[in-house]
C-alpha positions in Angstrom: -81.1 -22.1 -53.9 -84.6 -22.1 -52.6 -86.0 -25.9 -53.3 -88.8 -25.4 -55.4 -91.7 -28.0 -55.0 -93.5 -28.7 -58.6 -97.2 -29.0 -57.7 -99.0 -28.5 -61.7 -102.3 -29.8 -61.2 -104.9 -29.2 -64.5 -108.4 -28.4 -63.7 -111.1 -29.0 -66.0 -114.0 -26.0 -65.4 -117.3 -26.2 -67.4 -118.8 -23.1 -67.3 -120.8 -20.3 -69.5 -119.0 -17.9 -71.6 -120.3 -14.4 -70.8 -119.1 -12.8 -74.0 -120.5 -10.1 -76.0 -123.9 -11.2 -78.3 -121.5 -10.1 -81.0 -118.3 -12.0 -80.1 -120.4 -15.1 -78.0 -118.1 -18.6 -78.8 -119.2 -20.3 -81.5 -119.9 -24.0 -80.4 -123.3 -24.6 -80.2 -125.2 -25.0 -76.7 -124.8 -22.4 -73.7 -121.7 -23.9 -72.1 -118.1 -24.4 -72.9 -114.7 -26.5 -71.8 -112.5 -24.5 -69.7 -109.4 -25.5 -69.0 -106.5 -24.1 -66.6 -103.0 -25.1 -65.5 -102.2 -24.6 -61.8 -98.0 -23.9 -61.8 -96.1 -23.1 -59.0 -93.8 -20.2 -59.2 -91.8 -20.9 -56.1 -93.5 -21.1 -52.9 -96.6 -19.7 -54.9 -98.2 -20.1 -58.0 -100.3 -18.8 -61.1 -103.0 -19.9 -62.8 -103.1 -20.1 -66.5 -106.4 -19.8 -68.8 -107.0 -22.0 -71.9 -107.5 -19.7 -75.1 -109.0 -21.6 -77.9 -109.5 -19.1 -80.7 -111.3 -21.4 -82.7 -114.3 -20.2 -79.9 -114.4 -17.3 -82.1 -113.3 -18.7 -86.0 -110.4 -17.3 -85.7 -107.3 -20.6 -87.0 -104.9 -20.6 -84.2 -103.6 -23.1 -81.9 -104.8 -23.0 -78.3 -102.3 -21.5 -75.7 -102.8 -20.8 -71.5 -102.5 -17.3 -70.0 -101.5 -16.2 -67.0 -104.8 -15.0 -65.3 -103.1 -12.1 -64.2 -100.1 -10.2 -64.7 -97.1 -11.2 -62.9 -97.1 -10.1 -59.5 -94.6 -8.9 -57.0 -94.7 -12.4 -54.9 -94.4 -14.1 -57.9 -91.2 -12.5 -59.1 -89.6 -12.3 -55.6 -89.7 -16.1 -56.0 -87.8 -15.5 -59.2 -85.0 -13.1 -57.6 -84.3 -16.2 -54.6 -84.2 -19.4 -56.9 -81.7 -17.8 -59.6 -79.8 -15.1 -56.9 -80.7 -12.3 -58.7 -81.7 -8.9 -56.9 -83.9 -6.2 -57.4 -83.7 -2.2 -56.3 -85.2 0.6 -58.1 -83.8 3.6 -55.9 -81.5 3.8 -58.7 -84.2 5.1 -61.0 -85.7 6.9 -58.5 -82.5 9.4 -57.9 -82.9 10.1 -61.5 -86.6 11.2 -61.8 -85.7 13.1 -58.4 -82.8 14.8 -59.6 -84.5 15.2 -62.8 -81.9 13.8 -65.1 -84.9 11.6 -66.7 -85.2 10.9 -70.2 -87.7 10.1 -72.7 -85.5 9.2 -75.5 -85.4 6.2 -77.1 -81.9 5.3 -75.2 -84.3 4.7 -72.3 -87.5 5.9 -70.4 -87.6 6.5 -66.7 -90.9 7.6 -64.7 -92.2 6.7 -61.8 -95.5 8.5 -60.3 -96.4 6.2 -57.2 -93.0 5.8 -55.3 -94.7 3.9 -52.7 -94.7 0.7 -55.7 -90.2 0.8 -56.2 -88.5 -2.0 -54.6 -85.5 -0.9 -51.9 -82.8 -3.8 -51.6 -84.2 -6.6 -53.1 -88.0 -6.1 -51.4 -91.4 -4.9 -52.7 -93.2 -2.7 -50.1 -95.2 -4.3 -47.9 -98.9 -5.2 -48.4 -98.3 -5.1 -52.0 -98.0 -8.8 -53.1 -100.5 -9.7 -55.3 -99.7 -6.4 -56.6 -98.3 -6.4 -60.1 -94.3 -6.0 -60.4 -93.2 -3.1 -62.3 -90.2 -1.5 -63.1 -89.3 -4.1 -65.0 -87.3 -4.0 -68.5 -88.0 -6.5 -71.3 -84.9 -8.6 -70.7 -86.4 -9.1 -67.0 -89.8 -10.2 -68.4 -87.7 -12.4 -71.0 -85.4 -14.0 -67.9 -88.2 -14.9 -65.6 -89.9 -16.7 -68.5 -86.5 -18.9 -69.2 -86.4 -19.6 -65.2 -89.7 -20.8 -65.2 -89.8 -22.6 -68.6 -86.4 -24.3 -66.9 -88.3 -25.0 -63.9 -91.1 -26.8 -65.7 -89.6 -28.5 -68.9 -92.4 -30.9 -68.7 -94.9 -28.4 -69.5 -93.5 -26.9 -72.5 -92.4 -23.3 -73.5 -93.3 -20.0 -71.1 -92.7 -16.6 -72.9 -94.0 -13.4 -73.4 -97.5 -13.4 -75.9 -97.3 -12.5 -79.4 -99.4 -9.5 -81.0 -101.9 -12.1 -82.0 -102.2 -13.9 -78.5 -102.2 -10.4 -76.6 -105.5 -9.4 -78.6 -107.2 -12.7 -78.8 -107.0 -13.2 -75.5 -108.1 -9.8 -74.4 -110.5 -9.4 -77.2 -111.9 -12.2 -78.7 -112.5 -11.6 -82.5 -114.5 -8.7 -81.9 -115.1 -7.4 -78.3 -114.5 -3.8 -77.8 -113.5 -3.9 -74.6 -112.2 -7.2 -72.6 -115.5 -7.4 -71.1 -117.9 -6.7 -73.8 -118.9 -4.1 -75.9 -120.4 -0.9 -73.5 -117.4 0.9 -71.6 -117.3 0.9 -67.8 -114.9 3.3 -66.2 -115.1 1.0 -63.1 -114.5 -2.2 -65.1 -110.3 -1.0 -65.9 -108.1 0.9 -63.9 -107.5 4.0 -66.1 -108.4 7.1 -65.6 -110.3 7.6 -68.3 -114.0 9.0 -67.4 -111.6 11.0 -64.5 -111.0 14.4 -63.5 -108.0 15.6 -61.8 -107.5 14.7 -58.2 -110.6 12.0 -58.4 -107.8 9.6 -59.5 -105.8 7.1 -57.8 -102.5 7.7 -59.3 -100.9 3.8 -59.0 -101.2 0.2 -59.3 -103.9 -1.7 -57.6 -104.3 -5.8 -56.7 -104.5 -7.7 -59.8 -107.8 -9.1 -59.1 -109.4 -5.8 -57.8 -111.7 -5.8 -61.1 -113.5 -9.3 -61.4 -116.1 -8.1 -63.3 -113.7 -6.6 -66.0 -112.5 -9.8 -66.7 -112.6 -11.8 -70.4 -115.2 -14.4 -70.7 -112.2 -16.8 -70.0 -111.3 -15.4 -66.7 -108.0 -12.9 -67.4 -107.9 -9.9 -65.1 -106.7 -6.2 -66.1 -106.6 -6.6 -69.6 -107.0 -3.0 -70.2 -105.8 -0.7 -67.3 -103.4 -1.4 -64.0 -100.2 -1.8 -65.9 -99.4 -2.0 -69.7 -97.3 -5.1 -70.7 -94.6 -6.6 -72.4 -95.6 -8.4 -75.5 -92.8 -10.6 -77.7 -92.3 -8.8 -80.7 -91.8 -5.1 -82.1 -94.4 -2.6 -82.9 -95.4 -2.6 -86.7 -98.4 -1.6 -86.5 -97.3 2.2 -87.2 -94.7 2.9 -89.4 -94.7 6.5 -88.2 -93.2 5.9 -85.1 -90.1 4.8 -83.7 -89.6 1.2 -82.9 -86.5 0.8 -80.2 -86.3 -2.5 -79.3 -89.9 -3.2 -77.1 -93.6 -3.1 -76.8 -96.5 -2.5 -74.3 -100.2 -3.4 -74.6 -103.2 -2.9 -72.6 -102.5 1.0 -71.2 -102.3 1.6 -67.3 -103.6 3.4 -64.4 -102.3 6.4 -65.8 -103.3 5.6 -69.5 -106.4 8.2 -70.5 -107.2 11.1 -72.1 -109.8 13.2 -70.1 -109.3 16.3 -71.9 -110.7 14.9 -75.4 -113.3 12.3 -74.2 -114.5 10.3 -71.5 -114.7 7.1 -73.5 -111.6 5.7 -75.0 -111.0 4.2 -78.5 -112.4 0.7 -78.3 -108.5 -0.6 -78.0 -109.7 -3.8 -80.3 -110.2 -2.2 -83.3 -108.1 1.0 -82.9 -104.5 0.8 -82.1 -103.3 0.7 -78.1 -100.1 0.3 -77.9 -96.5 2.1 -77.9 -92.9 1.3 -78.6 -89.6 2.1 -76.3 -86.4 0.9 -75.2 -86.1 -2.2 -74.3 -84.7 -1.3 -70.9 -87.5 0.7 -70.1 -88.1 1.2 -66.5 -91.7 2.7 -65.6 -93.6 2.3 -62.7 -96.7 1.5 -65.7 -95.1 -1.2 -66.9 -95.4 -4.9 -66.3 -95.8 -7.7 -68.3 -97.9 -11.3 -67.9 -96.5 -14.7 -69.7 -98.2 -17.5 -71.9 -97.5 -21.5 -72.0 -97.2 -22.8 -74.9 -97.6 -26.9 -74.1 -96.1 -27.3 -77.8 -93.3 -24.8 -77.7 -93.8 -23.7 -81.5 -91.9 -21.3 -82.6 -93.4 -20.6 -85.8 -96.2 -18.9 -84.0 -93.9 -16.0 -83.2 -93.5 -14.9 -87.2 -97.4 -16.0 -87.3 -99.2 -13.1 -89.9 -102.1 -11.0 -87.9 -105.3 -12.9 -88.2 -106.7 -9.3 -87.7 -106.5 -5.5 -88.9 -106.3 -2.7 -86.5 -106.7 0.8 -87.3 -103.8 2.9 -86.2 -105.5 5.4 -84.8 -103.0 6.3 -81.5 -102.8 10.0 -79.6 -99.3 9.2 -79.7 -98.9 8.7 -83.4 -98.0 11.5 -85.5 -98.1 10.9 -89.7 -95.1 11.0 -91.4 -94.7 14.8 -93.0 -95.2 14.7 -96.8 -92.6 15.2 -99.1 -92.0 18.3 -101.1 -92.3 18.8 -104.3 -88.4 18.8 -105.1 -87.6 15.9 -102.4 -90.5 13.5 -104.8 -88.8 14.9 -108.2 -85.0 14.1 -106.1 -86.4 10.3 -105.0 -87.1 9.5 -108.6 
């Protein structure tokens, strides 16, 4: 096993928020605390943001993000300290030979086969690109290893509903950003036509100026990912096992609008298998310093409309079937 060398250095930042006038932190004065956690992953490492909701009234504990979402270095480091390997050719002869399904057994699609790994290697170039092709038991296993690795810093895991949009959206932000959309700002093709479009992942940090005002790259765009608990935000649709936040490079709907739903108040999101393998997905991971575990049955400390493309209402009942369920 690869020695790993613990480096976890904190560096305290003071620097301006550049929020929204709408979602601006609340303490007064023009500058704010930052904090972030410098963890080595492996012979690398990530950096991990301080959220403090109370920046925006909202009553939650503080938490660190990863800036970014996990990236193929990072999880190559993974694969050599625990033995574990990697290959997505698999997959690939089943999109080719087009035995893919979209059930809820389990999703397969890849659109940029440049991005699969062949015997236990990502292409190369693409390092600080995210890792995809990842199932939610992967995202789950790298977050024990590293919470294993670094007992002394508490708990790493996949968000919660609540962290995911607090961290991407303040209390009210439309858009990670701020409130007016920028096609250039997330890497979806929304505001796209047809072969204008880049059809695959980019570098995480390809979009600085999309980032929140505490510093988190590709919110919205690149790659969807992994959050910690099941979909209930629709009751309409099914709920497998898994679900993504955030929409991807191929997330957008050209044909209807050039201007998405401002994902913060209207639902972005969508449940599948929980061995879902899509070139799309990826996840990022959270440190909580006091592992509490309550905060993963925490209540919403928001509403969202459920306003999907993908959600289709439940069909009304007859007549008869209302008279029957009485």
């Amino acid at each position: 096993m690869r020695k790993i060398i613990k480096i976890v250095t904190i560096l305290m930042l003071l620097g301006s928020f550049k929020a929204s006038s709408e979602d601006a932190p609340t303490p007064s004065g023009s500058a704010s605390i930052q904090a972030e956690i410098k963890v080595s992953i492996g012979d690398t490492f990530g950096i991990f943001k301080r959220i403090n909701p109370a920046h925006y009234n909202i009553q939650y504990p503080d938490f660190y993000m990863l800036e970014t979402e996990v990236t193929n270095a990072m999880f190559k480091e993974y694969l050599a300290a625990t033995g574990k390997r990697k290959d997505d050719t698999d997959v690939l002869e089943i999109v080719s030979s087009k035995r893919a399904t979209t059930t809820v057994s389990a999703i397969y699609s890849i659109q940029d086969k440049s991005a699969i790994w062949h015997d236990n290697k990502y292409p190369q170039g693409q390092d600080n690109r995210p890792v995809v092709m990842i199932t939610f038991l992967d995202a789950q296993a790298f977050c024990k290893w590293l919470s294993e690795t670094h007992p002394e810093l508490g708990l790493f895991r996949l968000p919660t509903w609540n962290e995911w949009m607090i961290a991407a959206y303040g209390s009210n932000r439309r858009y990670p950003w701020g409130d007016k959309w920028d096609r250039n700002l997330a890497h979806t093709y929304y505001g796209y036509w047809g072969t204008e479009w880049n059809w695959h992942t980019e570098e995480v940090k390809s979009r600085p100026d999309g980032r929140t005002p505490e510093g988190l790259y590709g919110m919205l765009g690149n790659v969807s990912e992994y959050i910690a608990e099941k979909d209930s935000t629709s009751k309409d649709y099914l709920n497998p096992g898994s679900r993504w936040m955030g929409g991807a490079f191929n997330s957008g709907c050209t044909e209807y609008s050039d201007v998405p739903h401002p994902p913060r108040k209207d639902y972005w999101g969508y449940s599948h298998s929980a061995v879902n393998r899509d070139d799309s997905i990826g996840f990022r991971i959270i440190l909580d310093t006091k592992k509490d575990m309550s905060l993963l049955k925490r209540a919403r400390v928001f509403a969202q409309n459920n306003k999907s493309w993908m959600i289709k209402p439940a069909p009304e009942k007859s007549t008869a079937e209302t008279k029957t369920d009485k």
